[in-house]
DRENVO-514994 format. One record per atom (N, C-alpha, C): x, y, z; residue in three letters. Coordinates in steps of 0.001 Angstrom, whole numbers, padded with zeros to 6 digits, always signed. Layout:
% residues N
XYZALA...
END
This chain:
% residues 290
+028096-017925+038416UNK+027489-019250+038323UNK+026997-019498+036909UNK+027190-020869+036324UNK+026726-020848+035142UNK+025475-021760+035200UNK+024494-020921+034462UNK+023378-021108+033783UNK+022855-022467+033377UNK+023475-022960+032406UNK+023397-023781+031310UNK+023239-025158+032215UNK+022061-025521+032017UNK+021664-027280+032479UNK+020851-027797+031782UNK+020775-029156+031983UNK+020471-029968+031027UNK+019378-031059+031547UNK+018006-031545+031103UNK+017404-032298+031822UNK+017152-033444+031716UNK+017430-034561+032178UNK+016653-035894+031741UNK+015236-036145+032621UNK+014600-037115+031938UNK+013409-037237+031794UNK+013187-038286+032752UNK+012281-038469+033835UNK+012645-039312+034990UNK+011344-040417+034876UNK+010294-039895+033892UNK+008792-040732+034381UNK+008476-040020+035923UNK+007573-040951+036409UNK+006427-040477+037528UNK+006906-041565+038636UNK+006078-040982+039499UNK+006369-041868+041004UNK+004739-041487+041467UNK+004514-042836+041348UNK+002352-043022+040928UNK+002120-043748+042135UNK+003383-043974+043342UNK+003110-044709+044359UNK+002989-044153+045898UNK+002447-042615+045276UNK+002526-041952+046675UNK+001277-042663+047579UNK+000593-043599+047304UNK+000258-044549+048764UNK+001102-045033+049754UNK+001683-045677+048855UNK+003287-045708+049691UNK+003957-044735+050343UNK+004712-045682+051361UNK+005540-044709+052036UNK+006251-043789+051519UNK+006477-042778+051773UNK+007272-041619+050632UNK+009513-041976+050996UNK+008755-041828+051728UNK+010436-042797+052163UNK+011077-043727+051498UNK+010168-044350+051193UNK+010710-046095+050683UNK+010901-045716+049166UNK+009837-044676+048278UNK+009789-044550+046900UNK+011286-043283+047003UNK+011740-042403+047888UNK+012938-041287+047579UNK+014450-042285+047395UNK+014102-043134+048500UNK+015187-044273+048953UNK+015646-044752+047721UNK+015107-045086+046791UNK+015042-045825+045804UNK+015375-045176+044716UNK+015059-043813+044599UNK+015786-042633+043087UNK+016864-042341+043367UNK+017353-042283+044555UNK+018878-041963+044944UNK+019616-041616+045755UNK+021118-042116+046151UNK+021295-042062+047216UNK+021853-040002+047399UNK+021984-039457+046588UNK+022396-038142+046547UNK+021634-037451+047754UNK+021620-036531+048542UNK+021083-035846+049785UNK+021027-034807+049224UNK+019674-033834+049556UNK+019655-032765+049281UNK+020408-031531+049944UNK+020467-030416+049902UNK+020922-029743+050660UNK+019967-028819+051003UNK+018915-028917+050433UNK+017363-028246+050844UNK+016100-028681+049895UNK+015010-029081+050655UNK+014016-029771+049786UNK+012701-028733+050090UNK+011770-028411+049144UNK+010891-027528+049097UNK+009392-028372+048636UNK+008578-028197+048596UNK+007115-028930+048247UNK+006229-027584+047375UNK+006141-028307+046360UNK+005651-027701+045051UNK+003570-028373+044728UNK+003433-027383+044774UNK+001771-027607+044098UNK+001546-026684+043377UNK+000244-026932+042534UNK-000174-025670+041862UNK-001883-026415+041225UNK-002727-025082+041003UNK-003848-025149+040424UNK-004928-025828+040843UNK-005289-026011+041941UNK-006339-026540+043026UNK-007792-026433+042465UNK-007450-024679+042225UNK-008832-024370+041703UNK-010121-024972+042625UNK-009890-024714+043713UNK-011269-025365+044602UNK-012269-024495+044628UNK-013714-024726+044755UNK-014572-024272+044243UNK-015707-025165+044619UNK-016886-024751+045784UNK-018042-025558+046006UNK-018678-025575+045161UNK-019016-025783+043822UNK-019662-026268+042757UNK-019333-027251+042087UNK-020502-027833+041077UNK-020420-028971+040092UNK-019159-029223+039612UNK-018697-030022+039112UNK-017553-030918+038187UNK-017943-030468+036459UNK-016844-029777+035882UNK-017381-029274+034447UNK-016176-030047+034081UNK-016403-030675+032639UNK-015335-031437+031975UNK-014704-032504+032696UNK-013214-031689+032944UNK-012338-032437+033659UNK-012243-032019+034962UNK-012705-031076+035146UNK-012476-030343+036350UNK-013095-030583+037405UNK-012803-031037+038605UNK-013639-031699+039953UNK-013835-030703+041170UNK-013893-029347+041245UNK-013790-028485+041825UNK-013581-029056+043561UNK-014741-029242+043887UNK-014918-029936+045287UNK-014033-030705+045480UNK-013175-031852+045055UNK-012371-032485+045128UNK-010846-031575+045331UNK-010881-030463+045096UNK-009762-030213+045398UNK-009320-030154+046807UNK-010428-029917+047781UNK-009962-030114+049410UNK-009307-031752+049654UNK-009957-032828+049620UNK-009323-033759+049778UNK-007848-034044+048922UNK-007454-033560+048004UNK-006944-033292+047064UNK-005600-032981+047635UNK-006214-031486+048465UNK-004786-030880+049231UNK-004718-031592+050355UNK-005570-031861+050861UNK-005185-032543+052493UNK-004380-033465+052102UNK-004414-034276+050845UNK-003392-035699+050752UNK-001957-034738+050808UNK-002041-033873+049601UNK-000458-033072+049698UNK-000397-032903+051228UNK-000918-031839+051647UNK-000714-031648+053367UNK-000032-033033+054732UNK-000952-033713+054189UNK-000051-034679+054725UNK+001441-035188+054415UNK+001047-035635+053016UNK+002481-036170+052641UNK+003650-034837+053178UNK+003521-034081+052676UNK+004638-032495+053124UNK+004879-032467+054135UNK+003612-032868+055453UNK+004150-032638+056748UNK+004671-034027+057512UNK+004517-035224+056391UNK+005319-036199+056889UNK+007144-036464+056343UNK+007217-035456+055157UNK+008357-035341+054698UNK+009258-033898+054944UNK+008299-033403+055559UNK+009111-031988+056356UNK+009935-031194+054954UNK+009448-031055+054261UNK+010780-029987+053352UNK+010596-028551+053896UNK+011370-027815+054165UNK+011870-026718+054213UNK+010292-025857+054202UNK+010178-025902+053016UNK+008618-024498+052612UNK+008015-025372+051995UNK+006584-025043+051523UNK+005446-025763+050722UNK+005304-024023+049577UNK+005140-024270+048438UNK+004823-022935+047636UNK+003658-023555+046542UNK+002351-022660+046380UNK+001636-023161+045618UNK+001850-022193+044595UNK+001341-023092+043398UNK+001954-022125+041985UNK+000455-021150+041742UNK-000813-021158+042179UNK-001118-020139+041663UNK-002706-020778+041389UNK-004068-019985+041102UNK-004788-020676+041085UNK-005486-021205+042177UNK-005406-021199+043103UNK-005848-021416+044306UNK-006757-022195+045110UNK-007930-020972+044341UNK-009375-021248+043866UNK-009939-021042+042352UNK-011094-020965+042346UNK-011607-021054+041497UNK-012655-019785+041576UNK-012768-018833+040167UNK-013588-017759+040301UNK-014903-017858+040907UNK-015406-016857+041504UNK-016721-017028+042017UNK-017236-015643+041605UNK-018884-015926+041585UNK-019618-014637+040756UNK-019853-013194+042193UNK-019228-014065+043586UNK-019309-012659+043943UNK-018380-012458+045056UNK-017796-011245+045269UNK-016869-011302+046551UNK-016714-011931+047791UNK-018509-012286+048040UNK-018479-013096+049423UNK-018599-014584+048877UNK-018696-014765+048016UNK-018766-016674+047878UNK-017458-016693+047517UNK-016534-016040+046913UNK-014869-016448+046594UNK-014455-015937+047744UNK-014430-015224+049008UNK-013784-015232+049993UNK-014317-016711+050933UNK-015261-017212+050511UNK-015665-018050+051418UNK-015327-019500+051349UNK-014971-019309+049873UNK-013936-020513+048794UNK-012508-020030+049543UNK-011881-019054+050137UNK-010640-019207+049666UNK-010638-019099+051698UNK-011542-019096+052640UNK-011150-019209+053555UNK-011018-020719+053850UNK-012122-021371+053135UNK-011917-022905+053750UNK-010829-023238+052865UNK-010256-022993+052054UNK-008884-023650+051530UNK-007380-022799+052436UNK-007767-022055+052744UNK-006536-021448+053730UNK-006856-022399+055115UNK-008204-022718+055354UNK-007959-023815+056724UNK-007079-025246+056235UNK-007287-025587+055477UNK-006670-026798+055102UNK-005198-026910+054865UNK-004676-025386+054016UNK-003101-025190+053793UNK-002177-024821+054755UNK-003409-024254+055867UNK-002757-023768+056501UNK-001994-024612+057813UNK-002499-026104+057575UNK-002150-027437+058419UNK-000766-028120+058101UNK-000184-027102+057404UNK+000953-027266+057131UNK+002134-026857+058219UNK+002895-028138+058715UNK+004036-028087+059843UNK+005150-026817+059505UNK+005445-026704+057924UNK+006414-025483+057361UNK+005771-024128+056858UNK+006458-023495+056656UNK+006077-021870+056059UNK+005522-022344+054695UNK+004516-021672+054109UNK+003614-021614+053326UNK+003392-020414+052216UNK+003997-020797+050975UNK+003989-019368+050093UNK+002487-019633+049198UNK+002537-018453+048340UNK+001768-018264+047330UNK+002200-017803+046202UNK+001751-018271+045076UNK+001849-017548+043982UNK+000534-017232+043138UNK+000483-015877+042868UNK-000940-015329+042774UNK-001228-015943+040881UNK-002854-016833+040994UNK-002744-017166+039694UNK-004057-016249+039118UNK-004022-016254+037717UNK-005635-015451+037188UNK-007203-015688+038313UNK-007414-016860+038563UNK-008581-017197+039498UNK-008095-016989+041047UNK-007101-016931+040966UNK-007079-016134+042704UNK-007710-014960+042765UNK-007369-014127+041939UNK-008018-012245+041943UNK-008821-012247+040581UNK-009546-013026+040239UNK-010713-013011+039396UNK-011760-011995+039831UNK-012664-012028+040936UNK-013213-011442+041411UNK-012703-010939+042834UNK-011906-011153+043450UNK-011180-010856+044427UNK-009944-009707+044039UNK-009631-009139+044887UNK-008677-008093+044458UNK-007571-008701+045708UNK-006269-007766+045193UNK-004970-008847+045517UNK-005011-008752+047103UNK-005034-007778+047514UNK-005424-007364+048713UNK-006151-007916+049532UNK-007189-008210+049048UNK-008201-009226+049623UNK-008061-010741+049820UNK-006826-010722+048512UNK-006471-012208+048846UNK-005651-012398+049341UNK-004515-011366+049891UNK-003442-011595+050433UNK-004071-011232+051969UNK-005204-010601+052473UNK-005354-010274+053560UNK-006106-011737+054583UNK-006273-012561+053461UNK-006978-013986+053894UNK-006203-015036+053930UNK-004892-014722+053364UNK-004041-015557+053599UNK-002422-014953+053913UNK-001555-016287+053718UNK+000066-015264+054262UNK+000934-015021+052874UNK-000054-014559+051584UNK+000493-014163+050401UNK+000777-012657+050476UNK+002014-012333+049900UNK+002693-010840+049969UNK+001331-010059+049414UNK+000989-008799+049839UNK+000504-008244+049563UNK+000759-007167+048168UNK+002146-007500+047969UNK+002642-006605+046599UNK+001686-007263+045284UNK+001643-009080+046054UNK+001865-009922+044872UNK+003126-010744+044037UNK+004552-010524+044436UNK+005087-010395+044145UNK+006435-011122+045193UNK+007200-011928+045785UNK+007812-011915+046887UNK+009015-012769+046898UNK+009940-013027+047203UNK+010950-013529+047648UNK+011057-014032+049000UNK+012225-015488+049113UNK+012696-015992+050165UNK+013611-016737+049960UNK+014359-016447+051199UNK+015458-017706+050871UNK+016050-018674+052095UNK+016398-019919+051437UNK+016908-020831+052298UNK+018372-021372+052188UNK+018656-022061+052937UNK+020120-022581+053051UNK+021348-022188+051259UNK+020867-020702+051926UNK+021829-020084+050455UNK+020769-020189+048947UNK+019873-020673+049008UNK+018977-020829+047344UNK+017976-019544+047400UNK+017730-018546+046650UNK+017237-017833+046878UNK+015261-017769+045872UNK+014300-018085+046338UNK+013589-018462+045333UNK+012534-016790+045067UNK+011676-016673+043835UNK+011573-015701+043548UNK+010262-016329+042967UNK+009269-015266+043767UNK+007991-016060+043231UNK+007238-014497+042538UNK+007366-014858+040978UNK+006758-013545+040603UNK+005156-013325+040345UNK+004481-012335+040036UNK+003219-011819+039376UNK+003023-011454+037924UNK+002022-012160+037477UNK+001882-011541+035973UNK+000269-011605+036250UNK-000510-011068+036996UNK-001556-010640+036740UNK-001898-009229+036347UNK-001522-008753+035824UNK-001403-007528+035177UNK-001711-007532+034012UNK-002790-006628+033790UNK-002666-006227+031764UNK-001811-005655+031619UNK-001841-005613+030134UNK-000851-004808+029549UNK-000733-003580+029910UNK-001620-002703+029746UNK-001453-001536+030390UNK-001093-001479+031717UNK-000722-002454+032955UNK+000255-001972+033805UNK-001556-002718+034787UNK-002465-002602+034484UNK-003432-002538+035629UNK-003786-003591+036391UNK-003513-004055+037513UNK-004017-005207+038380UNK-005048-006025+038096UNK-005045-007095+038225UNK-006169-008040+037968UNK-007054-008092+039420UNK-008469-007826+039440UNK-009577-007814+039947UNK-010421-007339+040026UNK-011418-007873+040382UNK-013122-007409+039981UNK-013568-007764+039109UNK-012869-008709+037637UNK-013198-009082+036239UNK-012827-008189+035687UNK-011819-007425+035616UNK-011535-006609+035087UNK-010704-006978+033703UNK-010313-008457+033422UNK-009185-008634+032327UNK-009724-009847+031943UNK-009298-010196+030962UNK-009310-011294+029959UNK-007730-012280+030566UNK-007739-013390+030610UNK-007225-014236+031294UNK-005485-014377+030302UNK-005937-013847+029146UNK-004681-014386+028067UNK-003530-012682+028014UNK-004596-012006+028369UNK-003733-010520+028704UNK-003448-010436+029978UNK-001845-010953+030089UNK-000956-011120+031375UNK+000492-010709+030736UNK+000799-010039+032044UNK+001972-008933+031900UNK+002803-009000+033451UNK+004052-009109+033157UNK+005011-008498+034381UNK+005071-006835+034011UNK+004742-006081+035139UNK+005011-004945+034423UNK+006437-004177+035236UNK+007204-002996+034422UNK+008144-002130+034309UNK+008903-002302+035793UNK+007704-001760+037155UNK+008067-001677+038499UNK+008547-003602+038849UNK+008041-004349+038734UNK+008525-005481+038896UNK+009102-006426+038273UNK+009536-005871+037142UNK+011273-006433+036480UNK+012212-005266+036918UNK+011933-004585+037677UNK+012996-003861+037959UNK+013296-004231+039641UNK+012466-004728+040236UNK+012502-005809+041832UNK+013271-006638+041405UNK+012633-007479+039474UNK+013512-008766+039646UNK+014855-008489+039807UNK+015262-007517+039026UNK+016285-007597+038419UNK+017112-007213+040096UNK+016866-006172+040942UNK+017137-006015+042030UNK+017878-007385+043095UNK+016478-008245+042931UNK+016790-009332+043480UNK+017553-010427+043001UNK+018011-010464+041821UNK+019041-011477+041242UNK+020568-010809+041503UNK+020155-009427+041598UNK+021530-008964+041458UNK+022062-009216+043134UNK+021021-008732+043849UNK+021650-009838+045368UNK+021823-010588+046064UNK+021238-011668+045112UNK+021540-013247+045399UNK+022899-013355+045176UNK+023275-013816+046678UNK+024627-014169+046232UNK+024800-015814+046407UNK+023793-016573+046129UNK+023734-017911+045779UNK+022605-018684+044451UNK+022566-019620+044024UNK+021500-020099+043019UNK+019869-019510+043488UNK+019327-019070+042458UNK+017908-018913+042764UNK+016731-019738+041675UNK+015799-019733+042102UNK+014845-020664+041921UNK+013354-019673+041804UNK+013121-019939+040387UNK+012497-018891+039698UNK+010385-019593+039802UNK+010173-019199+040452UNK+008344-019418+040626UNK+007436-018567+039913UNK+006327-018961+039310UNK+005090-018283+038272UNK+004318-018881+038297UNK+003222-018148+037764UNK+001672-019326+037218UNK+001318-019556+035825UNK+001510-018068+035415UNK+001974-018059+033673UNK+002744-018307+033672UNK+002736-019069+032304UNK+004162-019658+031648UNK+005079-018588+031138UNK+006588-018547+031538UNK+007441-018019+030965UNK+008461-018519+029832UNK+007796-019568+029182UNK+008835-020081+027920UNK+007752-019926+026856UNK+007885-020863+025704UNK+007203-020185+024345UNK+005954-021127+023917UNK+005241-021367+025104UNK+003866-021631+024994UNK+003063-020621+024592UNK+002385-020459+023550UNK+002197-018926+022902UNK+000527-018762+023673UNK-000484-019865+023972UNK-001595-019607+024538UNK-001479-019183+026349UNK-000975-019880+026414UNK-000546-019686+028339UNK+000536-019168+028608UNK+001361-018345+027761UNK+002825-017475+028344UNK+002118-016231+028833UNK+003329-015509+029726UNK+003323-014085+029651UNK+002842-013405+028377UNK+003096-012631+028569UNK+003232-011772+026971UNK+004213-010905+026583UNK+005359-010851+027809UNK+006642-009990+028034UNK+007408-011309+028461UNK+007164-012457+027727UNK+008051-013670+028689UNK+009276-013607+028501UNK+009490-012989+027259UNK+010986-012819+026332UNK+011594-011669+026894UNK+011173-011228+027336UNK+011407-010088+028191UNK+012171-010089+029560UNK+011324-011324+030311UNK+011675-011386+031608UNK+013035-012896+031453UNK+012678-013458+030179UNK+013890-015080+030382UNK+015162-013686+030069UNK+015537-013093+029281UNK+016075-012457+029294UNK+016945-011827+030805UNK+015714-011471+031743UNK+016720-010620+032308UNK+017401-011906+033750UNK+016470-013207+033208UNK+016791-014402+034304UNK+018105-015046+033558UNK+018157-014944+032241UNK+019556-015955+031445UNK+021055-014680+031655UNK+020406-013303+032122UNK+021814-012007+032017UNK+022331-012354+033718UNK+021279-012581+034808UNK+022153-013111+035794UNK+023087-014166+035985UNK+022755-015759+034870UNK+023773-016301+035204UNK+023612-016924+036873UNK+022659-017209+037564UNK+022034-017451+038942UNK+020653-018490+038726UNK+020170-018689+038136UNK+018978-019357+037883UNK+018924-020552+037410UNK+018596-021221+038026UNK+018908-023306+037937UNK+017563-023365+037423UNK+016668-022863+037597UNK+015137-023846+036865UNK+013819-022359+037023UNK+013258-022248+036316UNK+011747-022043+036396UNK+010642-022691+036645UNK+009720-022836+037710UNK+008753-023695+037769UNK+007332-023013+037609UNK+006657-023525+036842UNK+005161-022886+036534UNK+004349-023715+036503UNK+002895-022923+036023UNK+001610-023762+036438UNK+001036-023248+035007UNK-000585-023117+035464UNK-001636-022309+034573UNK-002226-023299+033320UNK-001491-024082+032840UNK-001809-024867+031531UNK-002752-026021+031933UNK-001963-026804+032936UNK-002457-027501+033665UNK-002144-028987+033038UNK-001158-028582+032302UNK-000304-030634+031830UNK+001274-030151+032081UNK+001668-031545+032951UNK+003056-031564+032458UNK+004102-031076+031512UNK+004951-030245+031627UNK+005410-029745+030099UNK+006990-029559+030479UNK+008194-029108+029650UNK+009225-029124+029991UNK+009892-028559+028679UNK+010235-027229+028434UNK+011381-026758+027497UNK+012342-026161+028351UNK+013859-026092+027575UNK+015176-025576+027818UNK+014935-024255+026976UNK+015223-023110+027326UNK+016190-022047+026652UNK+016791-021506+027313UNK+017353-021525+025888UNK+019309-020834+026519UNK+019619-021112+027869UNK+019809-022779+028660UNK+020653-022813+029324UNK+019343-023027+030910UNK+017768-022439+030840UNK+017452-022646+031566UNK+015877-023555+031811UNK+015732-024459+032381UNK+014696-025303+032518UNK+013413-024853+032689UNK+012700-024658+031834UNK+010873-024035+032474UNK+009718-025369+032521UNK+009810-026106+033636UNK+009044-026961+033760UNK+008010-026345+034375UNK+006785-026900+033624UNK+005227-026609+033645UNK+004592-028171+034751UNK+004200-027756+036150UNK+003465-028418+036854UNK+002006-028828+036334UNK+001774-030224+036594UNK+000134-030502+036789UNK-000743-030028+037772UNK-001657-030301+036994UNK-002714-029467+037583UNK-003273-030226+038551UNK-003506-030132+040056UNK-004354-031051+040960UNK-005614-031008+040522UNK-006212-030506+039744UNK-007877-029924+039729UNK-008679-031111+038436UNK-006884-031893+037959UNK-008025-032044+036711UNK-007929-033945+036904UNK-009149-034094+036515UNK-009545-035872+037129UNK-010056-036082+038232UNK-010858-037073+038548UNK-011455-037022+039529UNK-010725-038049+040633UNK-010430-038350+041843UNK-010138-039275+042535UNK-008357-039076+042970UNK-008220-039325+044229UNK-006338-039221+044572UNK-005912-039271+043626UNK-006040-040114+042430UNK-005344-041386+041526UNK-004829-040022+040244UNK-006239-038798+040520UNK-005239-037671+039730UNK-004685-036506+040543UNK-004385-036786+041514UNK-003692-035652+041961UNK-002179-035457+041493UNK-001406-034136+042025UNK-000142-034367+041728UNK+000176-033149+041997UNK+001345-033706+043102UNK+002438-032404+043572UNK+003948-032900+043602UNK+004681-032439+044160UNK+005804-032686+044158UNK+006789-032181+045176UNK+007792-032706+045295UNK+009425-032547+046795UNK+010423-031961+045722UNK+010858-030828+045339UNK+012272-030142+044820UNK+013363-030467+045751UNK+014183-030929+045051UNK+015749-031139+045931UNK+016820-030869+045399UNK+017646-029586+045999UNK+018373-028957+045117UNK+019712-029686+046087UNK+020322-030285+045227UNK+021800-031070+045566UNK+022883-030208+045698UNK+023723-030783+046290UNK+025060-030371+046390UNK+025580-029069+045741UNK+025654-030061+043936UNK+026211-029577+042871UNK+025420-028460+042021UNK+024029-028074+042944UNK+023317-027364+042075UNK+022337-028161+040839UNK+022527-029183+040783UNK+021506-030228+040491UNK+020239-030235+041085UNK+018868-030254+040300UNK+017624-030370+040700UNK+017011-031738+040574UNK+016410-032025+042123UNK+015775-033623+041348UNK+014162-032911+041995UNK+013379-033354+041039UNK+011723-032726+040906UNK+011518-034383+041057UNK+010672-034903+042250UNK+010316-035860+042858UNK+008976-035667+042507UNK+008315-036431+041619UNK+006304-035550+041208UNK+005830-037131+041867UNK+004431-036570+042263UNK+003848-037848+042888UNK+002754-038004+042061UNK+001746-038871+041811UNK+000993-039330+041400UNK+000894-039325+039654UNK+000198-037868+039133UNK+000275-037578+038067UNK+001383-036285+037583UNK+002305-036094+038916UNK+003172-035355+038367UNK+004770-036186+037811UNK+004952-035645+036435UNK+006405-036326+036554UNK+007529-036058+037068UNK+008507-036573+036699UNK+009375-036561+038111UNK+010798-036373+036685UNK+011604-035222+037142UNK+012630-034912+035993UNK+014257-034955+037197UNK+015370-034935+036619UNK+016605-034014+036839UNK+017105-032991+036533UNK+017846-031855+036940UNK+018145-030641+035908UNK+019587-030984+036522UNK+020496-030907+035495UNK+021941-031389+035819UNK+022748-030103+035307UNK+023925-029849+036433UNK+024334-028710+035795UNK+025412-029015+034798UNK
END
């Protein structure tokens, strides 16, 4: 399968009041052959509003996604990461991340995770995967009607060591040795397109990348299988190509106050291996054409 796609730039779809029907109807008549529901960076958190950040607002926030997803049925819902928001002690961030698992968990489809720095801030992975239906590796795969998606971990320092308890600095993030060697496992047995998930950025955002990102596009551009990368963590819209593959950076639900900034999105992988990224509110909305 070849690699190499190309993206145009679609603007936003700011009318998710509207029926979601009436606004898809209208981008095109193309049918997917499997549609997935994308969020990321919730960051919910029963405390004050700092800056931009509306913590509390992120429950109503998700319930709007929750709805819209379970009135448009796609396939899976996958959040990019981020979850919650750190808390100063094990029992107030488990108590943050149970009432946001009641709310996600009102979801009609299967429900992934992708583990971000403030998920296992003070929580350890374990703990967060034992409160919710996130792999306990950290690390996990699934696949649908032939697309195989791959939701990785870079909470890791450099030295190889897990993120939790406060144990790391947020900018020292690492895939380490044992899980580029899963990836690489798992591309090699896809025997259809796969669809690459993170929270750190894996292209050449030098404050919010990996720190082995060159490392890992590498071993995603040697399969020759990989239609798009989707990430979080920055928390703005963003979109570079290398060599052949798309790393679009999701908005952040967490930042602005009111529906009017939320923003998630419907993936619809076409026929031809074509991606249409459907973003609602403040997310934009792209093509990846092969």
């Amino acid at each position: 399968m070849n690699s190499r796609r190309a993206f145009i730039h679609q603007g936003s779809l700011c009318l998710a009041g509207l029926g979601a029907g009436k606004i898809l109807a209208a981008e095109t008549e193309a049918q997917p052959i499997l549609r997935v529901g994308l969020m990321t960076d919730l960051h919910y958190a029963d405390k004050e509003a700092t800056k931009t950040r509306f913590y509390r607002e992120a429950l109503s926030k998700l319930d709007e996604a929750v709805e819209f997803m379970n009135r448009e049925k796609p396939a899976a819902v996958i959040e990019l990461g981020d979850f919650i928001d750190q808390a100063p002690t094990v029992e107030q961030e488990l108590e943050w991340l149970k009432t946001m698992e009641q709310h996600y968990a009102k979801l009609a489809m299967p429900r992934h995770y992708v583990l971000g720095n403030h998920c296992v801030g003070t929580l350890t992975k374990a703990e967060f995967a034992a409160h919710t239906g996130a792999a306990l590796s950290g690390y996990s795969s699934f696949e649908k009607n032939g697309i195989r998606f791959i939701l990785l971990d870079a909470c890791f320092r450099e030295d190889g060591i897990a993120y939790g308890r406060s144990n790391f600095h947020w900018k020292d993030c690492h895939i380490p040795a044992q899980e580029l060697s899963w990836l690489k496992d798992e591309l090699a047995r896809a025997t259809g397109p796969v669809i690459v998930m993170a929270h750190q950025r894996l292209d050449m955002d030098v404050a919010h990348a990996v720190k082995n990102a060159a490392e890992v596009r590498a071993i995603l551009e040697q399969s020759k299988k990989v239609l798009a990368v989707f990430q979080g963590h920055s928390h703005k819209n963003d979109l570079q190509q290398i060599n052949g593959i798309p790393y679009c950076t999701l908005v952040a639900m967490i930042e602005g106050s009111g529906q009017e900034n939320n923003g998630y999105t419907l993936l619809d992988v076409l026929p031809d291996s074509s991606l249409r990224l459907n973003g609602f509110r403040k997310q934009t909305s792209h093509i990846f054409t092969s």
